[in-house]
C-alpha positions in Angstrom: 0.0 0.0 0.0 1.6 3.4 -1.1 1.4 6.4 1.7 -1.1 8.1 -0.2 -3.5 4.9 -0.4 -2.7 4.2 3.5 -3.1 8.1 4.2 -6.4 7.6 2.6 -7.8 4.7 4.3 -6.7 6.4 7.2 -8.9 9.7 6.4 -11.6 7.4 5.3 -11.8 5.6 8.7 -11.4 9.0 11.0 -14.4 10.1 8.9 -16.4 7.1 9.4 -16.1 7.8 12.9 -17.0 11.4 12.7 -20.2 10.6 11.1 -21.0 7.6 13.3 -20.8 10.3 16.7 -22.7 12.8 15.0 -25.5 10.6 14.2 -25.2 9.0 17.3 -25.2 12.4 19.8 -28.6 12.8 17.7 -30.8 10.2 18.2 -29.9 9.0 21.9 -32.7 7.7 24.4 -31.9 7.0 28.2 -31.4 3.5 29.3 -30.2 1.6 32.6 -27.6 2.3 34.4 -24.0 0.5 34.1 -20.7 -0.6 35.9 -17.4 -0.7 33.6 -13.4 -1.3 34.4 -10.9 0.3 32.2 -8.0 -1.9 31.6 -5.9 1.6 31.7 -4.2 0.9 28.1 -5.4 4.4 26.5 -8.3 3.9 24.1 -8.6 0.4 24.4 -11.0 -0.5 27.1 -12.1 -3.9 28.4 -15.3 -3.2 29.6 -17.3 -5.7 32.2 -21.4 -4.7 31.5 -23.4 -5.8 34.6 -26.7 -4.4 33.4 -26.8 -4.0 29.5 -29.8 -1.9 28.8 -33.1 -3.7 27.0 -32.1 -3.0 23.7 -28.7 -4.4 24.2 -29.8 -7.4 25.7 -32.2 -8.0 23.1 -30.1 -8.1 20.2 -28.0 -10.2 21.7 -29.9 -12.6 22.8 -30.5 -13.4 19.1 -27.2 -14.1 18.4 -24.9 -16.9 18.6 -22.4 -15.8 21.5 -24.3 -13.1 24.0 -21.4 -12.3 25.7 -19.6 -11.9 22.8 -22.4 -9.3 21.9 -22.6 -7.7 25.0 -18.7 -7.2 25.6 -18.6 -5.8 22.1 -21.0 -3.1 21.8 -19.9 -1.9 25.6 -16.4 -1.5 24.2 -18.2 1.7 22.5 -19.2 4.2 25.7 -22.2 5.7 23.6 -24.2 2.2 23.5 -25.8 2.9 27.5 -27.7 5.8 25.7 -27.7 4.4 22.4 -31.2 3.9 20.6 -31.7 1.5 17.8 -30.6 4.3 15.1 -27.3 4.3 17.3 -26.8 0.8 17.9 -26.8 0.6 14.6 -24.2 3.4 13.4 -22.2 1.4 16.4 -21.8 -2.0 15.3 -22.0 -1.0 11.4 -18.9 1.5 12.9 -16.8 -1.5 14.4 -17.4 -3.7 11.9 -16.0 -1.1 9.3 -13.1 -0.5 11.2 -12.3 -4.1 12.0 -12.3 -5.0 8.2 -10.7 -2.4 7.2 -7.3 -2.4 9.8 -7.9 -6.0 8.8 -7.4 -4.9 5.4 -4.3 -2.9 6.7 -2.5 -5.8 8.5 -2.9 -8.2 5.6 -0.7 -5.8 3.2 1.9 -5.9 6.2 1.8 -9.9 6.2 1.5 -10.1 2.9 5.3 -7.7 2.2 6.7 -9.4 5.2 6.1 -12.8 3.5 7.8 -11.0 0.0 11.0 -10.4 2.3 10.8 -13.9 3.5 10.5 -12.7 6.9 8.6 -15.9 9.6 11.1 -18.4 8.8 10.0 -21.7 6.9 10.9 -22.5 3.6 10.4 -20.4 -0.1 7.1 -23.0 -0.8 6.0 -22.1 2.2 6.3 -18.4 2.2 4.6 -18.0 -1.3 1.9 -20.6 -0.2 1.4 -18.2 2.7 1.7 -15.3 -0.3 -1.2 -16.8 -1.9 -3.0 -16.9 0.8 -2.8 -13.4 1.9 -3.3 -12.3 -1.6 -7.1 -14.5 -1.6 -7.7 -12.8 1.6 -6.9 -9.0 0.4 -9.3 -9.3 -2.1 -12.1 -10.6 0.2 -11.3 -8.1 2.5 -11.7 -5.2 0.4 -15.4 -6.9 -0.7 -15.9 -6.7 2.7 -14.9 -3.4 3.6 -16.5 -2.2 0.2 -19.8 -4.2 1.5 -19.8 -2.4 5.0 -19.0 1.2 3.2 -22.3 0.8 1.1 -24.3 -0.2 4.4 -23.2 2.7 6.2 -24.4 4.5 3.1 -27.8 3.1 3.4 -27.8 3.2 6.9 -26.8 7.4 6.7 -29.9 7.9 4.2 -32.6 5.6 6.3 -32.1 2.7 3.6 -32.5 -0.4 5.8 -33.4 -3.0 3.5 -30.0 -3.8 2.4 -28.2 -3.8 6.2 -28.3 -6.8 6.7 -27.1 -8.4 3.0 -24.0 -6.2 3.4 -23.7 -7.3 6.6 -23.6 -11.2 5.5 -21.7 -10.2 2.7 -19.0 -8.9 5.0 -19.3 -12.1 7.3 -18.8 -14.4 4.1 -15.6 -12.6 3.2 -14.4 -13.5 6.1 -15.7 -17.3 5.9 -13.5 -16.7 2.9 -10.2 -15.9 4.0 -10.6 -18.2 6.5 -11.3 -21.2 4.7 -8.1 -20.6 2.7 -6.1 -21.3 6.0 -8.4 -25.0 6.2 -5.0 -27.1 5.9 -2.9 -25.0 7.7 -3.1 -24.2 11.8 -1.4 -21.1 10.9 -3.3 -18.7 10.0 -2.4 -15.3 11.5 -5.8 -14.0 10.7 -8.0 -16.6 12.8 -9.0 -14.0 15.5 -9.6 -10.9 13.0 -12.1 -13.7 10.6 -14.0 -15.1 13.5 -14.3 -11.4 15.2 -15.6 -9.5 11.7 -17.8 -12.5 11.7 -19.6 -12.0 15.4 -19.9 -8.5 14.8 -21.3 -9.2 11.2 -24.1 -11.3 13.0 -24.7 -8.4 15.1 -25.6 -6.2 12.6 -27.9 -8.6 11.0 -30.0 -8.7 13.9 -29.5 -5.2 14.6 -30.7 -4.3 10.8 -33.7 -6.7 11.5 -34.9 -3.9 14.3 -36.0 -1.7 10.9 -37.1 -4.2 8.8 -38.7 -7.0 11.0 -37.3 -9.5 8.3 -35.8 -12.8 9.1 
């Protein structure tokens, strides 16, 4: 990636989140109170929910790993006094942002595997190569796929939230599946985390649409 495409992407994502406060701040409603515990490493914030609100709780009940859910949207401080509109702009948010640092680390893996750099032999450093490369391009569907929700999601469209969203997931299915011979994969964590916040916004888009 050259400085002015990682410049951009930058821009792009520092945007994102501009938007995603804005249209937050405006459509708030109160909700229960909460406890939370900083793990004191700067914006990065473990937080421990003891009494998500009934919206929270909600939508994650619908999904495959609630505390998964839960711990996710509370990493965001606006979700205690977020309404649906704002749930939404949150996990659309995260799941941007996710794919697209994704995005960001696989061009890193994918030079330091040109250099030769993690040991193990030439076939296995361009196997590796390959691999990256397959997941580069379903990352950037997937970053593309969340860019169009939050589109849609900006404007009031909601009927295409949660496609994107399983669009996005799927990607990551993708990459993953790539790695299905190998236990090696450096990108195991990022794939199965874009995937749980993916389901999230399904069932988060489903709160406009009432579809299945």
């Amino acid at each position: 990636m050259t400085t002015t495409q990682f410049s951009l992407s930058f821009l792009l994502a520092v945007f994102f989140l501009l938007l995603t406060t804005t249209a937050i701040a405006s459509r708030t409603t109160k909700s229960r109170s909460f406890s939370s515990a900083s793990n004191g490493r700067g914006s990065t914030t473990t937080t421990t929910v003891l009494h998500p609100t009934e919206l929270v709780s909600g939508v994650c009940n619908q999904t495959s790993n609630y505390s998964f859910c839960v711990q996710s949207l509370y990493a965001d401080p606006r979700t205690p006094r977020a309404d649906s509109y704002g749930l939404a702009f949150v996990v659309f948010g995260m799941s941007y942002l996710n794919a697209s640092s994704t995005q960001d680390l696989i061009v890193s893996l994918s030079k330091n595997a040109q250099r030769g750099g993690g040991g193990g032999s030439g076939q296995n450093q361009s196997l590796l190569l390959t691999r990256l490369q397959r997941c580069s391009r379903d990352y950037k569907k997937a970053v593309s796929a969340l860019e169009m929700a939050y589109n849609d999601l900006n404007s009031e469209t909601f009927f295409e939230l949660a496609d994107m969203a399983r669009v996005a997931a799927s990607s990551a299915e993708d990459c993953q599946s790539g790695f299905e011979k190998t236990r090696n994969s450096p990108l195991t964590a990022r794939n199965r985390e874009l995937k749980g916040l993916c389901e999230i916004c399904v069932v988060v888009s489903k709160l406009f649409t009432g579809g299945d």
